[in-house]
C-alpha positions, 0 to 999 in steps of 0.5 A, spaced: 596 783 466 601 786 471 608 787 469 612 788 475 620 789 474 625 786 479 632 786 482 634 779 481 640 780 485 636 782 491 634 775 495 642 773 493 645 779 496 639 779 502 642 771 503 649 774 503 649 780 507 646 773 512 652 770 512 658 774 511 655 778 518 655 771 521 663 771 521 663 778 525 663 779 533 656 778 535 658 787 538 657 791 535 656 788 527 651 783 528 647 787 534 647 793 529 645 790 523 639 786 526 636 793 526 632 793 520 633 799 517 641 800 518 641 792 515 636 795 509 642 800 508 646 795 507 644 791 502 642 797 498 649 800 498 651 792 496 646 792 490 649 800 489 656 796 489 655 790 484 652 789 476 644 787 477 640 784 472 633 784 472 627 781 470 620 782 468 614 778 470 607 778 470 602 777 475 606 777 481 611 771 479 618 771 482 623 769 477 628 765 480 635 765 479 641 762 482 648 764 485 653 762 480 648 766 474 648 772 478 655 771 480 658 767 476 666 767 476 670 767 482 672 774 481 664 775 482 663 773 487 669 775 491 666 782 489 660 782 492 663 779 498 668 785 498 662 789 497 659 786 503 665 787 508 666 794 505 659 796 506 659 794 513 665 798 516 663 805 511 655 804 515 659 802 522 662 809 522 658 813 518 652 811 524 657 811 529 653 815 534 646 811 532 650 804 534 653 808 540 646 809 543 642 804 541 647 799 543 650 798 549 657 797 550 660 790 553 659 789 560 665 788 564 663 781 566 662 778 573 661 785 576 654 786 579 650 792 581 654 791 588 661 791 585 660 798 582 660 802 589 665 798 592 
């Protein structure tokens, strides 16, 4: 029999990270964080951020957890929100460039090609 250690918190904090991004302007939060690496950072910094329990199973058995047994006062919870948001700001401006380049600018609504040159 195999044992595999894991993080309980992961999938609550992936699940998280989900919603609390969705209260953010679509540019540049949630554009930047569709990109599977910079969301992955992310979520490794919230982990780095909160208390993780972890479990042993066997054979590839996931154990299953729940929001509250992980984060289970509102202090908690308010933490890892707290971490989440902090998270997204510190990546937004270390990756400033990253997200400069790889994701435009709003456009200036309702101007065409035609417009630009008078």
């Amino acid at each position: 029999m195999k044992e595999t250690v894991t993080n309980l918190a992961t999938p609550i904090v992936k699940q998280e990270v989900a919603t609390v991004l969705e209260t953010y302007p679509d540019h540049p939060y949630q554009k930047a964080f569709a990109n599977p690496e910079l969301r992955q950072c992310l979520i490794a910094y919230v982990l780095s951020e909160v208390d993780c329990k972890f479990a042993a199973s066997q054979d590839g058995e996931q154990p299953q957890v729940s929001y509250e047994m992980l984060f289970p006062s509102q202090e908690h919870q308010t933490h890892l929100k707290n971490a989440i948001h902090q998270g997204i700001e510190q990546l937004l401006k270390e990756k400033a460039d990253w997200v400069e380049h790889h994701i435009p600018a709003k456009s200036s609504g309702g101007q065409t090609a035609s417009q630009w040159f008078g």
